[in-house]
N, C-alpha and C positions, 0 to 999 in steps of 0.2 A: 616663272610666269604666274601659278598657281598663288605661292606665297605672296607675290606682288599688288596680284588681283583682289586676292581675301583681304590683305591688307587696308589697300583702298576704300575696296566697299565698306571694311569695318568703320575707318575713318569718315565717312561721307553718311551712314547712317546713324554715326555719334553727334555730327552736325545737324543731320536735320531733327534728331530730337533735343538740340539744344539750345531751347526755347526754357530759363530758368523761372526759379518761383518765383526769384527775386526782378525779376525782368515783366512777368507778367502782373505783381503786385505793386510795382511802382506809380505812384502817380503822375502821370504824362499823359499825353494826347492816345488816343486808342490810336495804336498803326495799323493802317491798310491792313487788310489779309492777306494771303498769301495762299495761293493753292497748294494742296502736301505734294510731293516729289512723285513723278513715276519713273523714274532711274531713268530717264530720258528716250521713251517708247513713241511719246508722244510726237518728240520734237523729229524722230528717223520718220513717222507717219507723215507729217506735216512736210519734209525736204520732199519726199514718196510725192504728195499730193501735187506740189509745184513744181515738180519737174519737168512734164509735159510744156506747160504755160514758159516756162523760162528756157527750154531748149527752143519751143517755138518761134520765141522773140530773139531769141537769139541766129538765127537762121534766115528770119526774115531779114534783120539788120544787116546781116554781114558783106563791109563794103564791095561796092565795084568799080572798076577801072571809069577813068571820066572822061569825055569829049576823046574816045581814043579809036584811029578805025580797026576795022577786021582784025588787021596782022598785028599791030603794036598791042591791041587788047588784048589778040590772044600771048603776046609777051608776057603782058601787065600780070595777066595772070596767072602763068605759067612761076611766074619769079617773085612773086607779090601777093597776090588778094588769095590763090588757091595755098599757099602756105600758111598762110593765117587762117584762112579757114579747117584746114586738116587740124591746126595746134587745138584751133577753139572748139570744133565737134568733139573734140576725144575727150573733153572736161571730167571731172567727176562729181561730185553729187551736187554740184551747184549751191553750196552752203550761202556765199554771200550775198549773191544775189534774192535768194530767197530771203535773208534776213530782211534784205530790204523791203523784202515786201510784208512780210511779219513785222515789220515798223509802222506800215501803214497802217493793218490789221491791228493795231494796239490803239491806236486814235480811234479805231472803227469803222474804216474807211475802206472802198476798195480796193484790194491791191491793184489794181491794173493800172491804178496814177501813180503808181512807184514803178511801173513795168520796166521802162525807158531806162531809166537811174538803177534798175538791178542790173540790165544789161550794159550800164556806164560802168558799173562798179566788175562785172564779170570781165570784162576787155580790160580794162585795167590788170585785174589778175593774170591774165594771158600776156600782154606785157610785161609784166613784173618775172613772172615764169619762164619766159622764154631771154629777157637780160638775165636775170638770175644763174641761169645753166651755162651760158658764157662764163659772166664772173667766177663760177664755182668750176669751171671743167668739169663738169657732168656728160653723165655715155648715156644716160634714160631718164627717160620723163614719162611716166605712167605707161611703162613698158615698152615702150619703143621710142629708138634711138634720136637723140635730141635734135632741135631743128638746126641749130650749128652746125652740127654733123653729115646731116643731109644734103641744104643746101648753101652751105657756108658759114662761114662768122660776120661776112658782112652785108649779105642777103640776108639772114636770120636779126640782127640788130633793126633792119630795116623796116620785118616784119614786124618786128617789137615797137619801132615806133609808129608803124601802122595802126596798131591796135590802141596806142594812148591819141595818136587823133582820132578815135570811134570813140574816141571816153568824148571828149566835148561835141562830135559832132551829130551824135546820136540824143541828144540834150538839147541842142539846140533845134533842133527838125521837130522836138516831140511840141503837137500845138496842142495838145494838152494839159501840156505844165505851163501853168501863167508863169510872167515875166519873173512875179520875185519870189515864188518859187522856183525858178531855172536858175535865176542869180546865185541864191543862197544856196544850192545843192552844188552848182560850180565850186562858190567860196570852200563848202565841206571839201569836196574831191581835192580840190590844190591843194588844201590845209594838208589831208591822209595824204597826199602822193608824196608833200616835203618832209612828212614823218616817217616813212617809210623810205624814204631814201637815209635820210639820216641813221635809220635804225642797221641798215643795209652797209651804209658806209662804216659805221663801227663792226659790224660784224667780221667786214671784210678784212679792215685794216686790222684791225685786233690780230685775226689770223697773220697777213702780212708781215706784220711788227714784231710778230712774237712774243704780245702783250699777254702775260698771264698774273700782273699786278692787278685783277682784278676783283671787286667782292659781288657778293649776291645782286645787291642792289646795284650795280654796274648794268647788271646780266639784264635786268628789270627792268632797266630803262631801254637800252638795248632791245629787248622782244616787245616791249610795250611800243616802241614806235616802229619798230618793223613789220609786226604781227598783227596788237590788238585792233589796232586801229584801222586797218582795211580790210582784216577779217571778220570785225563785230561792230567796232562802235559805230563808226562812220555811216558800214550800211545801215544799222537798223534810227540814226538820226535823220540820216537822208530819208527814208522809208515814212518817217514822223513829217518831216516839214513835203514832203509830196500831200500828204494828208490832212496839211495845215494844223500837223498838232501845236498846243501852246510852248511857250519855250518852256515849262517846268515838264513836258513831257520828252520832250526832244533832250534836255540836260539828264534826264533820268535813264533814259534810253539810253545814251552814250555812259552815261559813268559804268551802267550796266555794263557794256558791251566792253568796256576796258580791261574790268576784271575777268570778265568771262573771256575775253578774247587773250590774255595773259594767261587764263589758266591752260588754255588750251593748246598754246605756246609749250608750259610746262609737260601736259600730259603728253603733247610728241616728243616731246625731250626724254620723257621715263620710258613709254612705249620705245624708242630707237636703243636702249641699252638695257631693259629690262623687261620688252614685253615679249611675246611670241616672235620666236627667231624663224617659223616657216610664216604666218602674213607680212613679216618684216622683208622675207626673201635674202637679196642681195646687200642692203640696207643696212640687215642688221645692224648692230654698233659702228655704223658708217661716223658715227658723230666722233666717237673717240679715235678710231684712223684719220678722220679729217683734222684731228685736234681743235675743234669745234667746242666755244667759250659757250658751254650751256652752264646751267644753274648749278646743276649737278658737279660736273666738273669744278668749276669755281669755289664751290660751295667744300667740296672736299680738300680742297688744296687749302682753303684758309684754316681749316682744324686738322689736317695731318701735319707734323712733324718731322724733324730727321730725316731717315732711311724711306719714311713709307711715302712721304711728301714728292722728295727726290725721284722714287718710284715710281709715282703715279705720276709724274711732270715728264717723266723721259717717257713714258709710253706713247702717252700725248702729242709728243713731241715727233714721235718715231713714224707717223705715219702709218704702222704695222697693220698688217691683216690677219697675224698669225691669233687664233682663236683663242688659245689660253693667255695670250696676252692681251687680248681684249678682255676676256674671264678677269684676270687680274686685277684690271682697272677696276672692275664692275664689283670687285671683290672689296679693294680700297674704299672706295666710293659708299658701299654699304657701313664700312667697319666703323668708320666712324661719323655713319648716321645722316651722307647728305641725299642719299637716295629717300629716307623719310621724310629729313628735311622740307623737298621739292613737293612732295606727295601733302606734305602737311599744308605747304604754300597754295599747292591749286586749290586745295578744299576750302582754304580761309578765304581766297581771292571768289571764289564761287558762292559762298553765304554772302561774302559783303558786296555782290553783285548783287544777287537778291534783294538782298537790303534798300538799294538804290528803285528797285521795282514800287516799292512803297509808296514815292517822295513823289507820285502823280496818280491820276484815274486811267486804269485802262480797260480795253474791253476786255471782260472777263477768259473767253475761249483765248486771247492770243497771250493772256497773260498765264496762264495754264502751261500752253506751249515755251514762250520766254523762261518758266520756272527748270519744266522740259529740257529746254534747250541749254542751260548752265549744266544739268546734272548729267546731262549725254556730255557735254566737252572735258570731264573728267573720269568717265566711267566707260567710256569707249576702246577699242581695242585694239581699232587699227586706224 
């Protein structure tokens, strides 16, 4: 973990002093500034600060049984509305939601006209989370035992699609957002929800299949529409068009959010096989007993060889939990260099997010936090 860590950071403050001579002497348009990096202090302060405001909304929203009397209500909710509400209070640091509102903060604008749309985008997540653990045969979800488990598989589907009709119906009630901003944050959400299923359906079926014909840029496409996009880009463009920013800010925001939301992808990929094995818990190298098509994995199996290829494909393969056959993988995987690889990937995915911050005007403080917010999703630890 130590080596892992040091690594990283070496990597990431090579980046941000890499601003050449030859880059500053060129003749071109001056670009934007940039505000210098604070390893991402900023952007844990800033989740810290919205937390309240976004658990609030969330609370408030959370649907209720309709036109039902006494006894069937208290069904509705016994089997229905109170399960969805248990998945949705236990949340964690409410990242996307708040982007969304760090989207509006970048126009200038109040968050509280993205309110609505953070809480569309957080039920979505709760959704997606709770099919997810189906799909996947999972026993935990942020430490206790998955809602399948509880109250079935086909009660828990149910709740799941509860929660993606509060994605449109909580949008449509807010009489705050004008009509064609409501339109156009609809249009975003469908767009993210079909890329994330896509992204979802490769993942799964890859595993299914037994597909290990795969290269880097597979993997890329794959987390990029499974992840970036309804972890970053989505929210922080909905976030922009709540606040009527221009389309050159809203397009600037999302290219942001694509790489940053890719890289962040990556860096749980490094953390579940090479970061800290007690915040990791149970987890740890879950990805390599799942035989889970990460970068890493993929990445190593195109440059081993032979005996070590073979190797690292049956472990894979094997399901195991046994510890030094996990080590081993983790051993391959180093040896010839896809564990830097990956590491190298998020860091470049993160300057060229940056990059994209330039290509509009934003408010200064949120663009601070934005710079923030790239360099927490690779430097983070758990």
């Amino acid at each position: 973990m130590d080596d892992f860590m040091t690594m990283l950071a070496g990597k990431l403050n090579d980046q941000l002093a890499g601003i050449t001579e030859s880059e500053e002497e060129a003749e071109a348009p001056a670009k934007r500034e940039l505000p210098p990096s604070d390893g991402g202090a900023r952007f844990v302060s800033y989740l810290e600060s919205r937390y309240a405001q976004i658990e609030g909304a969330i609370m408030r929203t959370l649907p209720q049984p309709i036109d039902a009397d006494a006894r069937i209500a208290s069904d509705l909710t016994r089997y229905l509305y109170e399960p969805m509400a248990r998945f949705t209070v236990s949340g964690g640091k409410r990242t996307r939601p708040a982007l969304c509102l760090l989207g509006a903060e970048a126009i200038g604008a109040d968050p509280i006209c993205a309110l609505s749309t953070a809480v569309a985008i957080e039920n979505f997540q709760t959704a997606a989370l709770i099919h997810d653990d189906i799909a996947d045969g999972s026993v935990l979800r942020r430490g206790e035992p998955c809602l399948h488990l509880t109250e079935g598989v086909g009660p828990a589907i149910n709740t799941g699609d509860l929660a993606l009709v509060t994605v449109l119906s909580g949008l449509l009630e807010d009489s705050q957002l004008n009509d064609q901003a409501c339109l156009r944050v609809l249009c975003e959400i469908a767009y993210m929800e079909q890329r994330t299923l896509e992204g979802q359906a490769l993942d799964l079926c890859w595993v299914r299949d037994k597909r290990w014909d795969l290269t880097a840029d597979d993997y890329a496409y794959m987390a990029t529409h499974k992840t970036a996009f309804y972890s970053a880009a989505t929210p922080l463009a909905c976030g922009a068009i709540c606040a009527n920013g221009t389309d050159e800010q809203v397009e600037a925001l999302r290219a942001f959010g694509m790489d940053a939301g890719l890289a962040f992808q990556l860096q749980d990929d490094l953390l579940n096989i090479v970061g800290d094995a007690e915040a990791q818990g149970k987890d740890f190298r879950s990805d390599i007993t799942e035989g889970k098509r990460t970068m890493a994995a993929v990445t190593a199996l195109e440059r081993l060889e032979g005996a070590e290829h073979d190797e690292l494909l049956a472990i894979l393969s094997a399901k195991t939990t046994d510890a030094a056959q996990l080590a081993r993988a983790v051993e391959l995987m180093e040896a010839c260099g896809a564990i830097e690889a990956v590491c190298t990937r998020a860091l470049e995915l993160v300057e060229s997010g940056k990059e994209h911050l330039r290509e509009a005007e934003f408010d200064p403080e949120a663009l601070a936090t934005l710079v923030s917010m790239a360099d927490f999703f690779v430097k983070r630890v758990s």
